[in-house]
NUKE-69786 format. One record per residue: residue number from 1; residue in three letters; x, y, z of N, C-alpha, C, O in turn. Coordinates in pm, 1 decimal. Layout:
<sites>
n  res  neast  nnorth  nup  caeast  canorth  caup  ceast  cnorth  cup  oeast  onorth  oup
NUM  ALA  X  Y  Z  X  Y  Z  X  Y  Z  X  Y  Z
...
</sites>
This chain:
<sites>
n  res  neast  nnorth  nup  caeast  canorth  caup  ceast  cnorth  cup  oeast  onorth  oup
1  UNK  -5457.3  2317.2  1427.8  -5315.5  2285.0  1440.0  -5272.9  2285.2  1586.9  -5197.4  2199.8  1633.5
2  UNK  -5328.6  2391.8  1661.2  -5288.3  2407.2  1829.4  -5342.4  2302.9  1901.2  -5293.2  2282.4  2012.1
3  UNK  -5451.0  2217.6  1855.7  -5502.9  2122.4  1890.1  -5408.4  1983.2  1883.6  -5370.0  1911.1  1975.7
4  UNK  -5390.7  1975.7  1768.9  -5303.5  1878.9  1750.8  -5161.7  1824.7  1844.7  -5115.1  1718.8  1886.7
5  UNK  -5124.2  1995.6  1846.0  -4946.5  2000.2  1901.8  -5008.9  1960.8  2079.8  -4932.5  1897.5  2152.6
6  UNK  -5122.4  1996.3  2124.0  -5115.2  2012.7  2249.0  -5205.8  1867.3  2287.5  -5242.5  1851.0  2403.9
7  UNK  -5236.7  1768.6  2185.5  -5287.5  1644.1  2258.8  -5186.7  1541.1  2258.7  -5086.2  1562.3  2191.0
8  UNK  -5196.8  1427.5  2326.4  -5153.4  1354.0  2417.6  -5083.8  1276.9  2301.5  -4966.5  1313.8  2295.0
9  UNK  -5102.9  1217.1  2241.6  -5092.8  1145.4  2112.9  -4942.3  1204.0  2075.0  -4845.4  1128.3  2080.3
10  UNK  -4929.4  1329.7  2040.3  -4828.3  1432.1  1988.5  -4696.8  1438.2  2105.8  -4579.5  1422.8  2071.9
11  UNK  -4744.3  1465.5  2259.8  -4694.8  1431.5  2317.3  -4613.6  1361.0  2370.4  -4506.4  1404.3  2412.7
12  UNK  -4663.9  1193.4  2380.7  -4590.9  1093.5  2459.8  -4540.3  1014.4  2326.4  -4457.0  925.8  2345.9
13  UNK  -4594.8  1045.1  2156.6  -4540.8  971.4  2055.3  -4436.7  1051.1  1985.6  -4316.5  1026.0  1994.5
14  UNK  -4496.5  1165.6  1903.4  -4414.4  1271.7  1800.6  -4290.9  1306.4  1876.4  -4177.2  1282.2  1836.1
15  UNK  -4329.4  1381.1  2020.8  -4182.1  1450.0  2055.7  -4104.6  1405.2  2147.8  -4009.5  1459.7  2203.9
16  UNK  -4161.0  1278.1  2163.8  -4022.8  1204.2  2182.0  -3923.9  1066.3  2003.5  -3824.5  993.8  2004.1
17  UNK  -3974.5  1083.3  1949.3  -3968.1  1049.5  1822.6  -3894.6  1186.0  1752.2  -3828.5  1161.7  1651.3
18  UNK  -3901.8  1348.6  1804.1  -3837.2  1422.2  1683.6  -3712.0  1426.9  1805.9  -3602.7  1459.6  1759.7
19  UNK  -3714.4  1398.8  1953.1  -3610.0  1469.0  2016.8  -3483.1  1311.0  1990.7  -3360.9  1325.1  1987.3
20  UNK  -3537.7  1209.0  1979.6  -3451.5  1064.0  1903.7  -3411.9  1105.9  1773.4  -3298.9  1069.7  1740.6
21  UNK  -3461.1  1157.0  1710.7  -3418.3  1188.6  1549.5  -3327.4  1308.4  1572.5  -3224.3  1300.1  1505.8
22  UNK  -3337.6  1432.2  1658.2  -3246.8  1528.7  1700.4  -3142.9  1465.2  1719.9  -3046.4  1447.8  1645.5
23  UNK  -3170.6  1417.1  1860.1  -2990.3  1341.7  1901.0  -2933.8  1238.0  1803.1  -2821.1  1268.6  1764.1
24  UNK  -2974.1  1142.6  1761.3  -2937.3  1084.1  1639.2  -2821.7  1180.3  1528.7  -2729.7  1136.0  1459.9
25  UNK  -2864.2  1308.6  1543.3  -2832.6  1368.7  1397.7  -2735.4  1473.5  1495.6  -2618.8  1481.4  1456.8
26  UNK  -2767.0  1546.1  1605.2  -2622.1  1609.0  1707.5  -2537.7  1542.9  1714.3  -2426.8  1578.2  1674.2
27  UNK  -2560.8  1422.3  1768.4  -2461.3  1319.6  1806.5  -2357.2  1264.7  1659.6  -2236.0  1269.5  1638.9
28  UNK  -2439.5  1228.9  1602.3  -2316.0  1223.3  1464.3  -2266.4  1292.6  1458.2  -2147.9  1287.8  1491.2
29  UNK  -2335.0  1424.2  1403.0  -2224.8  1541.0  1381.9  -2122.3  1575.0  1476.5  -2017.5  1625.6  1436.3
30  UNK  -2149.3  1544.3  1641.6  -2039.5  1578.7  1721.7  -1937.5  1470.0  1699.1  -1820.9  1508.8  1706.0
31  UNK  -1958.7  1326.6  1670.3  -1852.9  1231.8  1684.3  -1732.4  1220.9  1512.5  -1622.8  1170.0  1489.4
32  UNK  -1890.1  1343.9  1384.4  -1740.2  1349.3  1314.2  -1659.2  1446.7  1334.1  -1546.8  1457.2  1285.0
33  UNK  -1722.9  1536.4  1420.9  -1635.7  1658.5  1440.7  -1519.0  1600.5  1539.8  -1405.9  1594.7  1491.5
34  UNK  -1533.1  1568.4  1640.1  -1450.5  1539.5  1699.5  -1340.6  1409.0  1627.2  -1226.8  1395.4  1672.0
35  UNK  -1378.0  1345.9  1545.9  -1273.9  1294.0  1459.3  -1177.2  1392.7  1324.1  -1058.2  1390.4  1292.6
36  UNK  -1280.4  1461.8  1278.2  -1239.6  1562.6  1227.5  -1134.3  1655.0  1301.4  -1046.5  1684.8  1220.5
37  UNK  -1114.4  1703.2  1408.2  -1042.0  1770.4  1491.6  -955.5  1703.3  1555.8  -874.1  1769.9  1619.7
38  UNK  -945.1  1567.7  1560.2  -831.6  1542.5  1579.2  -753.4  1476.9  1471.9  -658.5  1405.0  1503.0
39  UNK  -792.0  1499.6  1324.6  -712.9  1510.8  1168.3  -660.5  1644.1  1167.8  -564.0  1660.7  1093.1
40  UNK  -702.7  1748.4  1236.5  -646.7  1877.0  1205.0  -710.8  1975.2  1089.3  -653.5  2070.1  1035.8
41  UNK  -884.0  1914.1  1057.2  -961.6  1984.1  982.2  -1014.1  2094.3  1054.9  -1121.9  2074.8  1111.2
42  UNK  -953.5  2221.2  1067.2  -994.7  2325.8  1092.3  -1120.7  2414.0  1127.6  -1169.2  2473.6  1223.7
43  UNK  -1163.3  2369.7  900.8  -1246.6  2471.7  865.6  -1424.5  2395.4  906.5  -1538.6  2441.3  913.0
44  UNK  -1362.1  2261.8  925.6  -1495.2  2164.3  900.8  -1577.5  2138.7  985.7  -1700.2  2129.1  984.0
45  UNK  -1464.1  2122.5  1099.0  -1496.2  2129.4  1252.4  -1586.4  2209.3  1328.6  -1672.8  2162.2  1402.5
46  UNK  -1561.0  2355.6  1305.9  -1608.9  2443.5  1367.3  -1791.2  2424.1  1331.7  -1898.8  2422.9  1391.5
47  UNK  -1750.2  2414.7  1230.2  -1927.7  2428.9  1112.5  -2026.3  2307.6  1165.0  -2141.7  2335.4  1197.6
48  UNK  -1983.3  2188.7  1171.2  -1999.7  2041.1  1228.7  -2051.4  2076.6  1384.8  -2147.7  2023.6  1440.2
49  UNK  -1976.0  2164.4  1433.4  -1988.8  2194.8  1604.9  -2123.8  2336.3  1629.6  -2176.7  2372.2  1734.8
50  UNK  -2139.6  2374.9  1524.1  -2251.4  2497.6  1513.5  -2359.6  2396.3  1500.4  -2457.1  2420.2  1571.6
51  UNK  -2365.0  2316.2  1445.7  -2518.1  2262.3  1387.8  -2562.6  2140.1  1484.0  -2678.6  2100.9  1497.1
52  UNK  -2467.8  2096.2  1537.9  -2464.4  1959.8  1691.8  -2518.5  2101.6  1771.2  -2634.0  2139.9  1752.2
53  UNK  -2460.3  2148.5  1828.0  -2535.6  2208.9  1924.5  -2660.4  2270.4  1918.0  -2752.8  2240.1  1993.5
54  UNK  -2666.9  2350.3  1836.2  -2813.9  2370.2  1792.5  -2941.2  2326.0  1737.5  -3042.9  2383.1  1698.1
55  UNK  -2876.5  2127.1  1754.4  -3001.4  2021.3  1740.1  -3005.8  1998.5  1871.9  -3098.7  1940.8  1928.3
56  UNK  -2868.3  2059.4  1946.3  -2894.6  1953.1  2083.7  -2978.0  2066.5  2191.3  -3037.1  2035.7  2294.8
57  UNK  -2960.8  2223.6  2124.4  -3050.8  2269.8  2210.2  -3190.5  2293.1  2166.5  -3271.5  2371.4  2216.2
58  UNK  -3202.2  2233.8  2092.0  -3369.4  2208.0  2036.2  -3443.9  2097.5  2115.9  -3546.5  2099.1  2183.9
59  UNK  -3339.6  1984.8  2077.0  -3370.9  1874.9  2135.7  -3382.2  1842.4  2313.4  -3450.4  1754.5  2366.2
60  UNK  -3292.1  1943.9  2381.8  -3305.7  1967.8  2547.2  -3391.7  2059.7  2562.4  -3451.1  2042.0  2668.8
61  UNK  -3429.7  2155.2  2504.1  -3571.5  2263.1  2472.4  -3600.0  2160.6  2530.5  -3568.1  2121.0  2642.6
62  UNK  -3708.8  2082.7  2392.9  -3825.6  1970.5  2418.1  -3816.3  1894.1  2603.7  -3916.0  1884.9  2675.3
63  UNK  -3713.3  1861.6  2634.6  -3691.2  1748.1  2770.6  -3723.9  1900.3  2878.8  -3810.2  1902.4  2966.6
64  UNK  -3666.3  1973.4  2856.8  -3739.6  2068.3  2984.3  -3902.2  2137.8  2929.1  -3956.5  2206.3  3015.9
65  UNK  -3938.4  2131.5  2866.5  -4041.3  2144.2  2828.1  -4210.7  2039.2  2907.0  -4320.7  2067.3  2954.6
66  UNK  -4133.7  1923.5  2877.1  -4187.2  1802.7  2883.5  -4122.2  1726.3  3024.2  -4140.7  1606.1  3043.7
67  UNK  -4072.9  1780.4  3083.7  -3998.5  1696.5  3217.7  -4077.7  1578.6  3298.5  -4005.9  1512.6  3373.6
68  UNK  -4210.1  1544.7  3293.5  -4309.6  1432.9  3331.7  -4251.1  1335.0  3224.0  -4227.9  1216.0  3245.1
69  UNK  -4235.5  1385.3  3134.2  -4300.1  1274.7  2995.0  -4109.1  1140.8  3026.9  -3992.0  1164.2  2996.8
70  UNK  -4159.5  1044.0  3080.6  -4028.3  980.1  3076.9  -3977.7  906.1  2903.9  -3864.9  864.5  2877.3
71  UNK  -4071.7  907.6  2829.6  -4077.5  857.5  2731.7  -3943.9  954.7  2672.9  -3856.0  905.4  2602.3
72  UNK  -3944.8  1083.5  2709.9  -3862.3  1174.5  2608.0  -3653.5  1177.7  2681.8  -3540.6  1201.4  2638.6
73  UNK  -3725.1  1134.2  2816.6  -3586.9  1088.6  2852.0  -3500.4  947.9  2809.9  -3378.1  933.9  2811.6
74  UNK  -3616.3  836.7  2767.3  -3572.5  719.7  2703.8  -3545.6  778.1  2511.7  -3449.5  717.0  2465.0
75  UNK  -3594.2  851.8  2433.8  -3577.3  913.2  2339.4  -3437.8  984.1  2325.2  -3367.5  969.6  2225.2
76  UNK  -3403.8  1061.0  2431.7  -3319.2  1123.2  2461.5  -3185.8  1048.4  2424.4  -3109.5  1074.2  2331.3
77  UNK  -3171.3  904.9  2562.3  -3016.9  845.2  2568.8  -3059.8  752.1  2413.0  -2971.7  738.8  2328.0
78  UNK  -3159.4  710.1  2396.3  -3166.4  623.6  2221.3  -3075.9  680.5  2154.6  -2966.2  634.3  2123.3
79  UNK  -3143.7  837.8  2118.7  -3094.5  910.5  2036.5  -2912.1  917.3  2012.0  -2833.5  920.1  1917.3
80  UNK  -2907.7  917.9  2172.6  -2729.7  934.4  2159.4  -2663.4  826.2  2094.5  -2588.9  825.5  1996.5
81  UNK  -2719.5  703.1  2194.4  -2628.6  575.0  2175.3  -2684.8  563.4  1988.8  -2598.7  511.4  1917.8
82  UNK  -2761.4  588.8  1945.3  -2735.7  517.7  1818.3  -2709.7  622.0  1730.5  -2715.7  585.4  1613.1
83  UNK  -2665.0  817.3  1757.2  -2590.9  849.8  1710.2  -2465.4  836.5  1687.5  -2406.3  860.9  1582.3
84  UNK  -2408.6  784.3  1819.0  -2250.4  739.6  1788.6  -2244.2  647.6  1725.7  -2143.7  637.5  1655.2
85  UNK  -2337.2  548.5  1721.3  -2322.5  472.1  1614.0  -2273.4  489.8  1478.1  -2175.5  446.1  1417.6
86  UNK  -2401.9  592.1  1438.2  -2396.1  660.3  1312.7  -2311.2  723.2  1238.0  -2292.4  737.2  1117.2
87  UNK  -2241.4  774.8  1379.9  -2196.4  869.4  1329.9  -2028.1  809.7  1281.2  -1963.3  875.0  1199.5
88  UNK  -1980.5  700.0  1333.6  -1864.7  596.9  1336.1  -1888.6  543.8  1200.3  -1802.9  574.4  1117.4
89  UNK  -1946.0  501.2  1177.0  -2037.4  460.7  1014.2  -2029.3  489.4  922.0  -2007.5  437.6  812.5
90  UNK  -2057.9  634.7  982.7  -2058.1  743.4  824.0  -1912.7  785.1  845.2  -1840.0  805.1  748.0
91  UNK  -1887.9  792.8  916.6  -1702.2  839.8  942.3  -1598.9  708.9  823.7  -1512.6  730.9  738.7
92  UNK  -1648.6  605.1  863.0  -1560.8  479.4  813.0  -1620.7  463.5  661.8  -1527.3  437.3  585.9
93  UNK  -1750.6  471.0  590.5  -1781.2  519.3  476.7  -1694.2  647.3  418.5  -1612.1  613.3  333.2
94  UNK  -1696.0  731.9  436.9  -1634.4  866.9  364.1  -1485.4  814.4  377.8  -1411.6  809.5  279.4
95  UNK  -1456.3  786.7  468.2  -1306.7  688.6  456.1  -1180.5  844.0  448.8  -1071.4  824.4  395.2
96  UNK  -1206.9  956.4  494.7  -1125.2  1050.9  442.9  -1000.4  1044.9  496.7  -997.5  975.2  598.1
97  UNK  -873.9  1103.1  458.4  -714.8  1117.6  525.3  -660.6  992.8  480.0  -710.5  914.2  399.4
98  UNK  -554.8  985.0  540.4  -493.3  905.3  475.1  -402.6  819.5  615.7  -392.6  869.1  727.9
99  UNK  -333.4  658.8  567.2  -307.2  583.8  630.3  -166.8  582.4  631.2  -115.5  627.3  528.7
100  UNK  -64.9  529.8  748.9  56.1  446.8  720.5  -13.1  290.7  729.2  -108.9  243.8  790.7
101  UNK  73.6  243.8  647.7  38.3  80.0  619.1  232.0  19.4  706.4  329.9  80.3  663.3
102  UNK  248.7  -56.8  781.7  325.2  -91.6  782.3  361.7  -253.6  768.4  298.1  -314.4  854.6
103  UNK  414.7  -311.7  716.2  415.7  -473.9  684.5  555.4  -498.3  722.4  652.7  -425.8  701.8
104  UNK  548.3  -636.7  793.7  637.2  -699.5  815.7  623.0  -884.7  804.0  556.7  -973.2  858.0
105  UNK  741.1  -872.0  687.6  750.6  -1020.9  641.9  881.8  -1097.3  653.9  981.2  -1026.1  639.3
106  UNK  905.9  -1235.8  678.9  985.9  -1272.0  651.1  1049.4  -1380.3  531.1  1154.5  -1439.6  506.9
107  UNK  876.8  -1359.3  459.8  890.5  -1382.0  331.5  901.2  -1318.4  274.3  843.9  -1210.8  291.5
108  UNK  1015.1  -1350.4  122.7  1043.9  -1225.4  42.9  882.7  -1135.0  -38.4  784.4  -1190.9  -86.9
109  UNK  897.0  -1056.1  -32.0  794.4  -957.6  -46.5  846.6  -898.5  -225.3  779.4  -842.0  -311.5
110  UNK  893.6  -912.8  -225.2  945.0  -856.5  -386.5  813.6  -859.7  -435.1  766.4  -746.1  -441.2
111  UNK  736.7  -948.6  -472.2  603.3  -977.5  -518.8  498.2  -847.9  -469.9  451.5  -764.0  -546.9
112  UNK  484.8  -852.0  -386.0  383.4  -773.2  -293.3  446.8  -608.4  -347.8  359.7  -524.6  -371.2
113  UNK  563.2  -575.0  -362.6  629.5  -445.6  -330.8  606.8  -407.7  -480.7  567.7  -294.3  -508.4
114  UNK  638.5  -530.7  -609.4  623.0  -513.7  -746.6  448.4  -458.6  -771.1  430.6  -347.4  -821.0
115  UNK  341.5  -535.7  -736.4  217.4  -483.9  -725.0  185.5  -355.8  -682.3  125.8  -278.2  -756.9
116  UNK  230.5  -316.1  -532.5  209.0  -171.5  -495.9  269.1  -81.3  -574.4  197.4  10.6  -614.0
117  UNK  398.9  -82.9  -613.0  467.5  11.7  -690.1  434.0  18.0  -832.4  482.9  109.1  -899.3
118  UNK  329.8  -97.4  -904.8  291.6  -63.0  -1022.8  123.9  -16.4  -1001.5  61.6  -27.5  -1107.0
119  UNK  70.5  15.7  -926.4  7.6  67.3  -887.8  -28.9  192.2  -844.2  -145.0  226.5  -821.9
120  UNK  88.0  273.7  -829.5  159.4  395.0  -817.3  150.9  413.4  -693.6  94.1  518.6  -664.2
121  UNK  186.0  350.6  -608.3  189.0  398.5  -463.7  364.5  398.1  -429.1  442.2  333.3  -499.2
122  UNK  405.7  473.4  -321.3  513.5  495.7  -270.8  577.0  384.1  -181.2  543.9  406.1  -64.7
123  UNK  668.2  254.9  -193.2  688.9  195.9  -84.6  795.8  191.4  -71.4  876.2  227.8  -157.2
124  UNK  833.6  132.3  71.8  974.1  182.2  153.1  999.5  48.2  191.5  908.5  -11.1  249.5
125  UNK  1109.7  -12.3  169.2  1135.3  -103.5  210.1  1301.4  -86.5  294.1  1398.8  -14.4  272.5
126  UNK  1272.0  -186.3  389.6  1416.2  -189.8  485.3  1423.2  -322.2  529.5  1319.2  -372.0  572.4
127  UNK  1522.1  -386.6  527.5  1574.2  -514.3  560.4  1625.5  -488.1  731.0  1693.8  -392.4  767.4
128  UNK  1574.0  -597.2  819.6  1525.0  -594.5  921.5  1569.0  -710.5  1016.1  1566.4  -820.0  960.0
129  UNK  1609.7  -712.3  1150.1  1637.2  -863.5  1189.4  1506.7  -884.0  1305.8  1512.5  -825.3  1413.9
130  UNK  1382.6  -979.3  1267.7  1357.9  -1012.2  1362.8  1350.7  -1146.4  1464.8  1458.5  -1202.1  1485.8
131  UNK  1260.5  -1187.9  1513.4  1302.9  -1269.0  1642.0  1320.3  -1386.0  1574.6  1366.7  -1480.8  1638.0
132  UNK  1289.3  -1401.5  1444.2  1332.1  -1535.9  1354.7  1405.8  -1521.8  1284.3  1433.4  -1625.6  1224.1
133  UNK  1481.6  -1403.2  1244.0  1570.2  -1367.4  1115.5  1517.4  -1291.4  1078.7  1412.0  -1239.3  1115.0
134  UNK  1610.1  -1265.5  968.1  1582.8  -1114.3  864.6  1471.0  -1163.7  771.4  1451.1  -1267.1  707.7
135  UNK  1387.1  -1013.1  795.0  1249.4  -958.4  781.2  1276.1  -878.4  673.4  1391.6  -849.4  642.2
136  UNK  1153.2  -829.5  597.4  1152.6  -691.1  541.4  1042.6  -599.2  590.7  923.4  -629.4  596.4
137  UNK  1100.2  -475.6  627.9  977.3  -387.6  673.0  917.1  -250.6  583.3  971.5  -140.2  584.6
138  UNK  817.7  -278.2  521.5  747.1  -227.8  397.1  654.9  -123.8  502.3  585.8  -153.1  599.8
139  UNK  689.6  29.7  429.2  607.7  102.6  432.4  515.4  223.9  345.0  586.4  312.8  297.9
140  UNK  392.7  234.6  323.2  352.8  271.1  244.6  273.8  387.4  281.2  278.5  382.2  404.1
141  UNK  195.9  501.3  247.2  105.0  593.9  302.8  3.5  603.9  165.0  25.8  642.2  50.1
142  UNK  -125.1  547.9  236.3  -215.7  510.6  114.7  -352.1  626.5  144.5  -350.1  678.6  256.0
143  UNK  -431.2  654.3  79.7  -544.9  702.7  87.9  -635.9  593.8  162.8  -632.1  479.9  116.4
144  UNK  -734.0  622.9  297.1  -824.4  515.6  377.3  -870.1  467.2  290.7  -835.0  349.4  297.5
145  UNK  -944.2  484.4  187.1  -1027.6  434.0  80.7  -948.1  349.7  61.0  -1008.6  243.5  75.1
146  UNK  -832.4  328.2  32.8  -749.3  229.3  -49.7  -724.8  107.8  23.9  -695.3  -3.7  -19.1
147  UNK  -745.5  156.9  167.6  -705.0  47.9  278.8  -759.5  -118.1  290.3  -681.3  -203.2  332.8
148  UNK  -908.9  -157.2  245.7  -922.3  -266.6  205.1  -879.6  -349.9  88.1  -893.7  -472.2  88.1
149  UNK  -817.3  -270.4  -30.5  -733.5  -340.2  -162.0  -604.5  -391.9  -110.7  -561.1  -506.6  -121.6
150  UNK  -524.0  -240.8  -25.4  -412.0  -270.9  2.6  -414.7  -387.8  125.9  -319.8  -464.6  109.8
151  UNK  -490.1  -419.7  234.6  -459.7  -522.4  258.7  -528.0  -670.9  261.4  -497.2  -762.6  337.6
152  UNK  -616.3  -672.0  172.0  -645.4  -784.8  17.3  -544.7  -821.7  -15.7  -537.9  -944.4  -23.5
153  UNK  -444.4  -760.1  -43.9  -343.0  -795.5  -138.2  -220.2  -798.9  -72.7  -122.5  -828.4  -141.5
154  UNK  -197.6  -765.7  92.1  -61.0  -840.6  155.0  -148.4  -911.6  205.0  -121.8  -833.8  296.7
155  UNK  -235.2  -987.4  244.6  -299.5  -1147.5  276.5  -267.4  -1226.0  160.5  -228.5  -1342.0  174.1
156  UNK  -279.9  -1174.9  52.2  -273.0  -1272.6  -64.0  -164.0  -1297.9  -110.9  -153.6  -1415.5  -145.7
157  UNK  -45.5  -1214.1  -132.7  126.9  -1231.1  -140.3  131.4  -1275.8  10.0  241.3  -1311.6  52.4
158  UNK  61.1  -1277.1  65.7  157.1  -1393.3  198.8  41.0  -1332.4  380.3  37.7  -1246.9  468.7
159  UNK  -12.0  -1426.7  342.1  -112.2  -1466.9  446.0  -83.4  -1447.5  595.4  -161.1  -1390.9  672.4
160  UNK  41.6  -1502.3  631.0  114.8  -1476.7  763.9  173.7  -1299.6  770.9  201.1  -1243.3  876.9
161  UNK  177.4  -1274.8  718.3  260.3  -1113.1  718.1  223.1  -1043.6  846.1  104.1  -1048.4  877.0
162  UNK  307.8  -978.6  926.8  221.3  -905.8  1030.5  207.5  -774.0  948.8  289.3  -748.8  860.4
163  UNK  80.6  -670.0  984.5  57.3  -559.6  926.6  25.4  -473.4  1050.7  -42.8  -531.4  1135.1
164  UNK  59.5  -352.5  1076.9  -7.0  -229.2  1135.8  -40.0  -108.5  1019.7  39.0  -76.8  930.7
165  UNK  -179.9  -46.2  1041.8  -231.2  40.5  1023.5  -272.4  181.4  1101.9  -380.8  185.7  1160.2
166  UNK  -175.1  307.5  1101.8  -233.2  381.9  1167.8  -224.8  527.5  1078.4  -136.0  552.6  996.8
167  UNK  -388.8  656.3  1129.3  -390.1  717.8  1099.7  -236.7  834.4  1066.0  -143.0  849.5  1144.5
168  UNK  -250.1  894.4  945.3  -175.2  1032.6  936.5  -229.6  1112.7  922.8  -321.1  1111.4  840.6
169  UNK  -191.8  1253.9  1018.1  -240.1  1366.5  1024.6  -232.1  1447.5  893.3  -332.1  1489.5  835.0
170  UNK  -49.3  1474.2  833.3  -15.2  1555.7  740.3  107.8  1468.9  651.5  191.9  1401.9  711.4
171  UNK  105.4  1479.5  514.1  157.1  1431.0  414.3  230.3  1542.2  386.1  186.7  1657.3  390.7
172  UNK  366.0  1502.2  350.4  430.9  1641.5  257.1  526.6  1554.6  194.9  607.5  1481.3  251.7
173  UNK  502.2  1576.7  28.3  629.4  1542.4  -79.0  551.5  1390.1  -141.4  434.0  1371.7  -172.9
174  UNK  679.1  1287.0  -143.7  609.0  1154.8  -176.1  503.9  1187.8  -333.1  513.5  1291.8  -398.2
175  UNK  435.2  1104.1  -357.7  364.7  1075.7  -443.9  241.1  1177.0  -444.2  162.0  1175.3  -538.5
176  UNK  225.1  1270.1  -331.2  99.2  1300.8  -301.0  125.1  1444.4  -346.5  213.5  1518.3  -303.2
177  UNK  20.2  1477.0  -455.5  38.8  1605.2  -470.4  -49.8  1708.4  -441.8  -170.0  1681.8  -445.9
178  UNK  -0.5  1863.2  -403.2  -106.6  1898.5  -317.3  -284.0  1926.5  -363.4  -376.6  1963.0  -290.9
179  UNK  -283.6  1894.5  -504.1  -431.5  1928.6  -492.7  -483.2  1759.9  -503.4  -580.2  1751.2  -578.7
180  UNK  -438.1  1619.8  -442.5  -470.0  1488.3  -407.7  -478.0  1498.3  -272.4  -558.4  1430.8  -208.1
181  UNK  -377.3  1602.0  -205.6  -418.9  1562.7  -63.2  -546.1  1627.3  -8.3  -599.0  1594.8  98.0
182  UNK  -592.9  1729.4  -98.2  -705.8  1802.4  -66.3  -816.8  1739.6  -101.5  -895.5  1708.6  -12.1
183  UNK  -848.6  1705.7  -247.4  -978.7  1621.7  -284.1  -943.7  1523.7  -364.2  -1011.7  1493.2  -462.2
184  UNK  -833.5  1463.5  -331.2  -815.1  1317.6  -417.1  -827.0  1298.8  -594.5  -889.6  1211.9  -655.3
185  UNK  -747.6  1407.3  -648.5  -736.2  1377.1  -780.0  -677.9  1360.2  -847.6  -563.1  1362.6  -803.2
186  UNK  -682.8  1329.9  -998.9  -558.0  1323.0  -1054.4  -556.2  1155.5  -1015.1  -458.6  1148.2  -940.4
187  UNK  -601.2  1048.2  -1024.4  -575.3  925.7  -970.5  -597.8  834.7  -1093.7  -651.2  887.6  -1191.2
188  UNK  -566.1  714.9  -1100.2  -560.0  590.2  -1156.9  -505.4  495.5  -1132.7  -442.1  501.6  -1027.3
189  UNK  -498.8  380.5  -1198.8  -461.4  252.3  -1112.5  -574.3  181.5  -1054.8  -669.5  251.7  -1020.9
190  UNK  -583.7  32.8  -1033.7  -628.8  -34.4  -906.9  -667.9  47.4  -814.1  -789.0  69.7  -813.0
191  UNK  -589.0  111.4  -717.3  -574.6  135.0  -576.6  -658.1  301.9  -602.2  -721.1  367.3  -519.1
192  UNK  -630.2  333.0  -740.5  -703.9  472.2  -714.2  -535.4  584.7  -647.7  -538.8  699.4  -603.1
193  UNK  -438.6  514.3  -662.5  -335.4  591.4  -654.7  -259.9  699.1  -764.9  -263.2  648.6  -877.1
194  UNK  -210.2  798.1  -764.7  -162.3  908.2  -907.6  -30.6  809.3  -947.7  27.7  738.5  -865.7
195  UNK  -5.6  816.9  -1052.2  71.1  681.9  -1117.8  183.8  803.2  -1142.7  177.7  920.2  -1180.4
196  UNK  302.4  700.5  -1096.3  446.3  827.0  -1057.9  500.8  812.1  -1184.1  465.0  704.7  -1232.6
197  UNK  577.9  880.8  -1262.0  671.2  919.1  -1413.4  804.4  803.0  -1389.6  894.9  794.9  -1472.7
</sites>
């Protein structure tokens, strides 16, 4: 076995191959933590930030270990750049927290507002003057997951609509009740929204 770890082969191939698979897997975990922490996940964060560092000092072990071997310094920046990758990826998969949706039309939207609201989502509508006339400005706070149905479906009630999408930190009241804002339950509908009484 001591043979193995200490020939050349193991060297300039394996450990720069486990210190790419290290950073790969630090690096995600630091880029969901750091998305995580700025949602205001507390408990998740910290745990996410124990296990990044302690691939990344495994993985810088190996580079001072090996300081000739340039192979493990090209392993090294791989590792990063296509952890952030990864790690953006798996962030936009899990899809967690939740969105403001904001729409602005100056076509009547009645259509669009009848769909969301039988769907059980919360929308806000306000009559609006903009640089062409009166608008309506529709707002909604959807689960991320929901975010490709919901805007599927203001392209399709009206193609021109302008839309902004931006993260929310904290929900209170509305449709969302507190054990949905925690693990999303209690849901039905299309959209995967809790259907209001």
């Amino acid at each position: 076995m001591q043979e193995i770890l200490n020939s050349d082969i193991f060297a300039s191939a394996v450990v720069p191959l486990l210190i790419c698979i290290a950073r790969i897997i630090d690096v995600s975990l630091g880029t969901l933590r750091i998305i995580y922490v700025s949602r205001g996940m507390k408990f998740l964060a910290p745990v996410l930030g124990f296990f990044e560092i302690l691939i990344w000092l495994i993985a810088f072990g190996q580079i001072l270990q090996n300081l000739s071997n340039v192979t493990n310094y090209i392993a090294f920046a791989l590792g990063f750049a296509v952890g952030n990758y990864l790690g953006i990826l798996i962030e936009h998969r899990l899809a967690m927290g939740k969105v403001v949706v904001r729409v602005i039309t100056g076509r009547n939207a009645a259509d669009l507002i009848t769909f969301l609201r039988s769907e059980g989502l919360s929308v806000t509508v306000v009559d609006a003057e903009g640089t062409n006339g009166p608008v309506n400005l529709l707002f909604t706070v959807i689960n991320r997951s929901q975010l490709p149905v919901v805007t599927d479906h203001i392209k399709r009630f009206n193609p021109r609509a302008f839309y902004t999408v931006e993260d929310v930190r904290f929900v209170s009241g509305g449709i969302f009740s507190p054990a949905e804002q925690l693990c999303g339950s209690g849901r039905s509908g299309l959209l995967g929204a809790k259907k209001v009484k």
